[in-house]
C-alpha positions, -999 to +999 in steps of 0.1 A: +304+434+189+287+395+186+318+376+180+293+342+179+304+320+152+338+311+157+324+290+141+084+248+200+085+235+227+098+214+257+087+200+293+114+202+317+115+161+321+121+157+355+131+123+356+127+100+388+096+096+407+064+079+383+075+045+391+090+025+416+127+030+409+147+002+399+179-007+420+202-015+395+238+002+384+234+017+347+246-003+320+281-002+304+287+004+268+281-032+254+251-034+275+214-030+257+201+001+267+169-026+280+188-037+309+185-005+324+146-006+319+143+020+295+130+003+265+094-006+275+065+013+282+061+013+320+094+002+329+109+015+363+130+044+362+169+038+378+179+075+393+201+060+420+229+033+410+224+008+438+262-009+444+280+020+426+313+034+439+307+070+423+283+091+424+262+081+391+222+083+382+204+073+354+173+081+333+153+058+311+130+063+283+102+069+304+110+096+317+121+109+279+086+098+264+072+123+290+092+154+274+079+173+241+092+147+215+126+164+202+136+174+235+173+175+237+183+141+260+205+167+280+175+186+292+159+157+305+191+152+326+181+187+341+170+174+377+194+154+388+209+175+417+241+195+406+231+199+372+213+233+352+213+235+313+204+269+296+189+271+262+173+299+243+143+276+227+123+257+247+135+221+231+172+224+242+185+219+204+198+255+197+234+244+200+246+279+199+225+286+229+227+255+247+247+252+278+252+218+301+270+222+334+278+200+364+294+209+395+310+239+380+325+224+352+313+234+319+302+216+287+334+211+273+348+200+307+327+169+306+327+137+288+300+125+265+292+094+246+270+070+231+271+036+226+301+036+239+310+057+208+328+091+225+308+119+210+338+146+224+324+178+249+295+187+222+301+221+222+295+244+196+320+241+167+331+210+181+362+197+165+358+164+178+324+149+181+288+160+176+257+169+199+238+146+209+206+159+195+223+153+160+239+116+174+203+100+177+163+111+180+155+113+215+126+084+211+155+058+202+173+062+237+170+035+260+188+049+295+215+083+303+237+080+325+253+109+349+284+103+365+283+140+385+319+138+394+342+115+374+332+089+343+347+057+345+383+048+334+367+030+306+350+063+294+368+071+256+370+106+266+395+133+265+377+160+278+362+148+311+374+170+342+343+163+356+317+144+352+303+124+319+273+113+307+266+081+289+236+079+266+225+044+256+203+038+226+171+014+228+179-022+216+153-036+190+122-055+199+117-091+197+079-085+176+072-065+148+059-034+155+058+002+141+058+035+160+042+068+153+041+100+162+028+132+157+033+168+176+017+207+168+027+236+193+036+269+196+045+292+170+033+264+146+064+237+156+057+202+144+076+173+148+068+139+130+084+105+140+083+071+127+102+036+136+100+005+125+111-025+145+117-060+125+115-082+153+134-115+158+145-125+119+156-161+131+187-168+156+178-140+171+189-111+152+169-081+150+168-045+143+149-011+140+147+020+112+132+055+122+131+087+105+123+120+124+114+153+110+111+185+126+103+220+118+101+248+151+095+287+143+119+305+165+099+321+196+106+354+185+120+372+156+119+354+120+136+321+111+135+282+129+151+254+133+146+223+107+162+190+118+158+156+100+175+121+108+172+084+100+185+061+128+190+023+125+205-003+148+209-040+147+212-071+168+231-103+156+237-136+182+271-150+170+266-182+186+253-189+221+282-167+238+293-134+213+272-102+197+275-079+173+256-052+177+260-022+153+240+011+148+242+042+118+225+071+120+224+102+095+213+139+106+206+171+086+205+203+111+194+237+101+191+268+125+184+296+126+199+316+162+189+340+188+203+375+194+228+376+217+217+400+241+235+425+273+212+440+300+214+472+284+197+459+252+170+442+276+164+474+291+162+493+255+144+472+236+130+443+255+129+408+262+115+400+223+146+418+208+160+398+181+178+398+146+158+420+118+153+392+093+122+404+081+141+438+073+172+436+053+168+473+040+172+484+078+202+457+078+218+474+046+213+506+063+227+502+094+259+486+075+264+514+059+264+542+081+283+517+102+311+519+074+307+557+067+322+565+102+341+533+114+365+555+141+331+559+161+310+529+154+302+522+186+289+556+196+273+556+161+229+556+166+205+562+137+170+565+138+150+540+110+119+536+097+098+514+114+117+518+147+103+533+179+140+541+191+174+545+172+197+514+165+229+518+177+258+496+162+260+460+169+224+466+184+212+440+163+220+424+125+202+408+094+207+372+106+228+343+117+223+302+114+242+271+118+241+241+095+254+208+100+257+174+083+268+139+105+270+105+097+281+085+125+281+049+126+294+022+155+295-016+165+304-038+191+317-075+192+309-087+225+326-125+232+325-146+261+361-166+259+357-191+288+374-196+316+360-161+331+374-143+299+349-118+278+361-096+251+348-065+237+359-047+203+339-014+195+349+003+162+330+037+155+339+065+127+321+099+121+318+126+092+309+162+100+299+187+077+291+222+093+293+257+090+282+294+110+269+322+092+270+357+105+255+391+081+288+409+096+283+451+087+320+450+095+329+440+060+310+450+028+312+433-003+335+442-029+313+453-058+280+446-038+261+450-009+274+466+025+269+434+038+286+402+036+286+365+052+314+357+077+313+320+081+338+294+101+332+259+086+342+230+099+350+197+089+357+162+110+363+129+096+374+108+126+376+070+135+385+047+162+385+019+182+374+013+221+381-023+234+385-044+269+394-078+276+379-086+310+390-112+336+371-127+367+387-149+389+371-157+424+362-124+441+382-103+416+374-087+380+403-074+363+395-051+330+422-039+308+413-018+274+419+008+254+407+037+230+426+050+199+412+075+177+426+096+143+408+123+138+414+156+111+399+187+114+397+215+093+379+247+102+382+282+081+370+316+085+358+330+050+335+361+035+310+351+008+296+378-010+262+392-011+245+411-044+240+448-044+197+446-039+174+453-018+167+418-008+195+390+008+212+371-025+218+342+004+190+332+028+170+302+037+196+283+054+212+279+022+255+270+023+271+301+005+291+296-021+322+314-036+344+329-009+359+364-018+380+365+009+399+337+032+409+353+062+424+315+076+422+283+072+436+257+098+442+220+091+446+195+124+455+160+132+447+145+161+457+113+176+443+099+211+455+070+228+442+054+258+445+031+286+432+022+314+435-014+338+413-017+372+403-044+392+372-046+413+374-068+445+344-081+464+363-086+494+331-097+517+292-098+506+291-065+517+322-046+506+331-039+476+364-023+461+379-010+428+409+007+419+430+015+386+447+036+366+443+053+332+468+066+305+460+094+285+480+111+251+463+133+228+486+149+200+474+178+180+492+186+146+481+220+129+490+229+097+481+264+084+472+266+048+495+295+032+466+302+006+447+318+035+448+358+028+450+374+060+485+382+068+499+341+063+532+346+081+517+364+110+488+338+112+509+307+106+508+285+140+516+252+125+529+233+155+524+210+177+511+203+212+511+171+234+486+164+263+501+132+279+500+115+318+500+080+319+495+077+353+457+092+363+443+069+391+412+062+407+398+044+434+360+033+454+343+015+478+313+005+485+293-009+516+263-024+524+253-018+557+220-038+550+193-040+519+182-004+526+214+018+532+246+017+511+277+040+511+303+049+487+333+068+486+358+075+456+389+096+444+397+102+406+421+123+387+416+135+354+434+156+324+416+178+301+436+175+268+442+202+244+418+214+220+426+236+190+420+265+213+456+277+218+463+275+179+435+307+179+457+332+176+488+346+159+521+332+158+543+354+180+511+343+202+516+309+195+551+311+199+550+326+233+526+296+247+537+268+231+566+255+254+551+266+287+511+257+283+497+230+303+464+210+305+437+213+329+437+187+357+413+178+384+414+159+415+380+148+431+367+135+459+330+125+469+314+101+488+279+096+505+250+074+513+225+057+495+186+048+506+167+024+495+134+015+514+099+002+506+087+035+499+118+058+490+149+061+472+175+088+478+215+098+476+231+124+501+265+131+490+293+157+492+323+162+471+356+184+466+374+193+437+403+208+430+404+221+393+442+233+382+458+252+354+426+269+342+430+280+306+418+315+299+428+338+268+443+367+285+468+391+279+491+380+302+514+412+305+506+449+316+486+473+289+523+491+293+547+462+275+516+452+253+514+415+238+491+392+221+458+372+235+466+341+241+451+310+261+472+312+296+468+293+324+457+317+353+454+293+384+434+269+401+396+267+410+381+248+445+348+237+446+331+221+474+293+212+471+264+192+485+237+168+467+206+157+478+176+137+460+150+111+468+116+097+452+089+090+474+060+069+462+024+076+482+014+052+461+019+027+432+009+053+406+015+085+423+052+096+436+072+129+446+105+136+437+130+168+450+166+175+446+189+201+463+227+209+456+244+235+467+279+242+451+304+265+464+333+274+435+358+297+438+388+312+421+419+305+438+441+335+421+437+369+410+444+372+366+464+392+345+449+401+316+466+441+303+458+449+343+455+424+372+418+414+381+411+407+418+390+372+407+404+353+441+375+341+459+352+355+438+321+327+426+332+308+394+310+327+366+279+312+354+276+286+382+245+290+404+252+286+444+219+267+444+198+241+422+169+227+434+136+205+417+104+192+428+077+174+411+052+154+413+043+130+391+006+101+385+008+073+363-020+047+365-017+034+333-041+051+316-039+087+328-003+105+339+005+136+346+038+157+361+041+193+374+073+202+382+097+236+394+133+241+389+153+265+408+184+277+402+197+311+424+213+344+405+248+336+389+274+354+380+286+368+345+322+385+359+353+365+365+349+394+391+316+392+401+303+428+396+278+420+378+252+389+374+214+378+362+190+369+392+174+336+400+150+323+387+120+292+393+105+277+360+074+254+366+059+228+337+036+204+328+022+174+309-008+152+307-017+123+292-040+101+280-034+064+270-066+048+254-074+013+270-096-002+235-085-036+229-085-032+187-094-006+165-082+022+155-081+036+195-060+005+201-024+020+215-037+054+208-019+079+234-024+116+239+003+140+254+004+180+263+029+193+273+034+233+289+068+247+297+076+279+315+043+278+329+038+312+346+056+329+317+086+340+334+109+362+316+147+355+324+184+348+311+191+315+304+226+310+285+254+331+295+292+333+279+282+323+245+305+351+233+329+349+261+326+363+299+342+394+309+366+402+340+339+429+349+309+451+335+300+480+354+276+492+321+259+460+318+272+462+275+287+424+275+264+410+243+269+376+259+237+361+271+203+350+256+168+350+267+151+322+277+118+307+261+085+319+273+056+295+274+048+271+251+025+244+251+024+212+226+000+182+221+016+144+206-004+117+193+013+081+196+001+051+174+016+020+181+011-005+151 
């Protein structure tokens, strides 16, 4: 049974190799996202943080300009080595399908933010933050930022096991100027984009506007994905030594999903098996002979009109979509005090408004059809504070900062009814109205708190140390709402859980044996605080859990060497990790005694891995780039879940063994072009690994023309096409959406999604 909503076209941007790379760390949050390079056309890319005591890489706006416009920022992250994301549409933007993954730590394990502004583990449902294909158009990012295994103390995140990723928004331009652009593709996508820059008002300050619109058929089956979003960002010199710098930006998401799919429903129906929005009667009927025999559903198969083979239950359903409303808005006071003393204040706060729809069969309408929408909502109104007052005296910086943030949640599961006809009384992405039935409704409040001191040490011109500590408490308050109709008392988990350590240290070094080789080595501890996860279930569940549950905690190590010649630039590093107290909803007793699901802590993961990468430039215009990684992860302990699962030493599900990317990539100017492949070997679907999806290598393209007329109306006229999936290969890209399973022998979990076939895209640019 699809238990999804608790709750065209792309070029795999393989970012690194058209131009000489820049050697230069990425920027921090109060930096412009221009100091990294990533504003202007033609500036360097920075892959490899030259003087960097972590392993970190960036990616500029180049190498985002040469992706489809609307390409998720996270895709273009995709070759950096120990890094895969899965999407069912070729943009990266179906947040239900999209998946983000480094070193074996999944999307919620990381840490994400923007601006400085944390944007929480952008997951679906998120309860405390947003995507960020919502947070900002991809053409108004200046650099990203990977940190593959930890994010720096000074990263306002409460999620971040493993590594984080900082996105950094283009700063305005000193000139007037207005941007354009234009795309058409596959399946009739089209994406329009505008931006207009004021340049320098007087004393400096300066700003930008853009709106984006976009409007992608789904690849298969009926329905698509409409986005629109107005981003604006100013500049104001306070003087000749503070800043204020502040951005807004507004985005309306509709979206319409993917099936989720087993390898038994490959094998039945094919790789274009989807939802039946174009046939509601079919829906209706499957509902209802569904409901006529409800002991046997899932044996229960019908043959329909129109249909080649019968439908079994839960085969497929009417439709499902997400909607989702944000404003998010952020600034930052940066002030140099003297004496070696800077200050900087960064206030941010967001609003969410967002629901999932499922047709469910499960539960008709009272009075109507034998259909009705299951929805969870949710709602986030959240606001903070990041800050650091910085010291440097002699050969030392000392920092010492801060993050608070108040956040309330609410989500609900509710039915809204549908009318007794032959056609859907809801549809269009449209937000029902009118529940008939409240089945819960949860109310949180969550307080996070903060700090963190360091001090780096230059101790010679070559070596270069730092080393602090963070402190890190994050207090969720539920209240269950008795009006919620589905049994209140057994439901009600109003509680509270604490996720505190105030001592979480890191430490680096760095040293330069000479300009062209560097090496770094680190250690980091982190703590992944509580989400509203172990509140999911009922109260004797809750009640069970709520004294003994702990958070997940990681200790890593990496450390490597860095190149930097006349004619290359590369990283070789390797790492360990040891990931404790996993979380897991289990049944943590033998089928015999019987007791509730609930999130458990079933044992410790160890992960040791390998990274490679390196640019090579033949020449000033034409370069290669590969990556390798190789990660081994492993279950440390066998699980109890009603029986006990041999998992130990089994592969951690969903992570490939191997990633790998090559491209090569020409840009004179006038003409570019890139080709490039990404590998990743089979993974596994199993906490017990009987079962998995085979490899798979996905090759794309783009080419481009930039039109050298001095005026007229060929003057910064540019060209772009774009091709993903190239060779049309058919395979599984997102895994787990609905959960994994401790095994499947049948190959019947409904828990992946298909991945995009070709598609192919052509931009026009107009710079005014």
């Amino acid at each position: 049974m699809r238990y999804k909503h608790l709750s065209g076209v792309a070029l795999l941007a393989l970012a690194g190799a058209a131009s000489p790379v820049l050697a230069q760390s990425a920027p921090d949050a109060a930096t412009p996202a221009s100091a990294a390079g990533g504003d202007d056309e033609g500036s360097p890319i920075v892959v490899y943080g030259r003087g960097e005591t972590r392993q970190v890489q960036t990616v500029t706006a180049v190498d985002i300009k040469a992706a489809t416009p609307g390409t998720s920022p996270l895709k273009v992250l995709e070759k950096l080595p120990s890094v895969s994301v899965q999407s069912a549409n070729a943009l990266g933007t179906n947040e239900w399908s999209t998946r983000f993954s480094v070193r074996s730590f999944s999307q919620n394990q990381l840490g994400f933010t923007l601006d400085g502004v944390p944007l929480g583990d952008m997951s679906y449902g998120n309860f405390n933050g947003l995507h960020i294909s919502r947070a900002i158009a991809s053409e108004n990012i200046g650099s990203s930022t990977l940190a593959q295994g930890s994010g720096a103390l000074d990263t306002p995140s409460s999620s971040n096991l493993g590594g984080t990723v900082q996105f950094f928004s283009q700063t305005p331009t000193d000139d007037f100027g207005v941007d354009t652009q234009a795309s058409y593709g596959s399946e009739n996508a089209y994406r329009l984009f505008g931006r207009l820059n004021t340049g320098d008002l007087g004393g400096g300050v300066k700003a930008y506007v853009s709106g984006s619109w976009l409007d992608a058929p789904k690849w298969k089956g009926e329905g698509k994905q409409q986005a629109w979003s107005v981003n604006s960002k100013i500049v104001v010199p306070l003087g000749t030594s503070a800043k204020l710098t502040a951005f807004a930006n507004y985005s309306d998401f509709k979206d319409d999903d993917y099936m989720d799919m087993s390898p038994a429903l490959i094998q039945k129906y094919g790789w274009n098996w989807d939802y039946i929005r174009n046939d509601y009667k079919t829906a209706l009927a499957i509902a209802k002979n569904l409901q006529s025999d409800l002991v046997n559903y899932s044996k229960y198969c019908a043959n329909y009109a129109g249909y080649s083979q019968t439908i079994c239950a839960d085969d497929t359903y009417y439709n499902g979509y997400g909607l989702r409303k944000d404003f998010l808005a952020g600034a930052s006071l940066t002030a140099d005090l003297g004496s070696g003393l800077s200050l900087r204040i960064s206030p941010y706060y967001h609003h969410n408004k967002g629901i999932g729809t499922w047709w469910t069969p499960y539960t008709p309408t009272p009075g109507g059809a034998a259909l009705s929408i299951r929805s969870t909502s949710y709602k986030i109104a959240r606001g903070g504070l990041t800050g650091a007052l910085t010291y440097k005296i002699g050969t030392n910086e000392l920092e010492l900062g801060g993050w608070y943030e108040s956040n309330k949640y609410t989500t609900a599961r509710q039915f809204f009814p549908l009318a007794d006809s032959t056609t859907s009384s809801i549809d269009n992405r449209e937000w029902p109205q009118n529940p008939f039935y409240t089945q819960y409704k949860y109310n949180f409040k969550i307080t996070t708190a903060q700090f963190f001191v360091q001090d780096t040490f230059q101790a010679t011109d070559s070596l270069k140390i730092n080393a602090g500590f963070k402190g890190l408490s994050v207090i969720v308050d539920n209240k269950y709402d008795p009006a919620s109709q589905s049994s209140a008392a057994a439901r009600d988990t109003s509680g509270r859980l604490k996720a505190r350590d105030l001592f979480l240290p890191q430490a680096g070094v760095n040293y330069t044996f000479n300009p062209q080789v560097e090496a770094f080595l680190s250690y980091a501890e982190n703590m992944r605080a509580f989400t509203t996860d172990p509140f999911m279930t009922n109260q004797a569940g809750f009640q069970a859990i709520k004294n003994t549950i702990k958070p997940e905690t990681s200790k890593t190590v990496e450390g490597g060497l860095r190149f930097h010649l006349d004619h290359f630039e590369g990283s070789i590093a390797g790492y360990h990790v040891k990931f404790e107290n996993r979380l897991l909803s289990v049944q943590p007793c033998a089928i015999i005694v019987g007791c509730a699901t609930v999130l458990s802590n079933v044992g410790s993961v160890t992960t040791n891995g390998v990274e490679l990468a390196g640019t090579y430039h033949l020449t000033r215009a034409l370069s290669l780039y590969g990556s390798y990684s190789y990660t081994d992860a492993r279950y440390d302990d066998d699980v109890l879940s009603g029986v006990l699962y041999p998992t130990k030493n089994k592969q951690v599900a969903t992570v490939p063994a191997h990633l790998a990317n090559a491209e090569i990539a020409y840009d004179d100017g006038v003409i570019s072009g890139r080709i490039g492949a990404n590998y990743q070997s089979k993974r596994y679907y199993t906490y017990t690994n009987d079962a998995s999806v085979p490899g798979r290598v996905l090759v794309d393209v783009s080419l481009g023309y930039h039109f050298d007329a001095a005026d007229g109306p060929l003057h910064n006229l540019e060209i772009q096409g774009n091709v993903t999936n190239l060779f049309d290969k058919k395979y599984i890209a997102t895994l787990g959406e609905n959960g994994l399973a401790f095994t499947d022998p049948g190959g019947t979990l409904q828990s992946m999604l298909v991945g995009a076939p070709r598609q192919a895209s052509i931009t026009l640019r107009k710079r005014f």
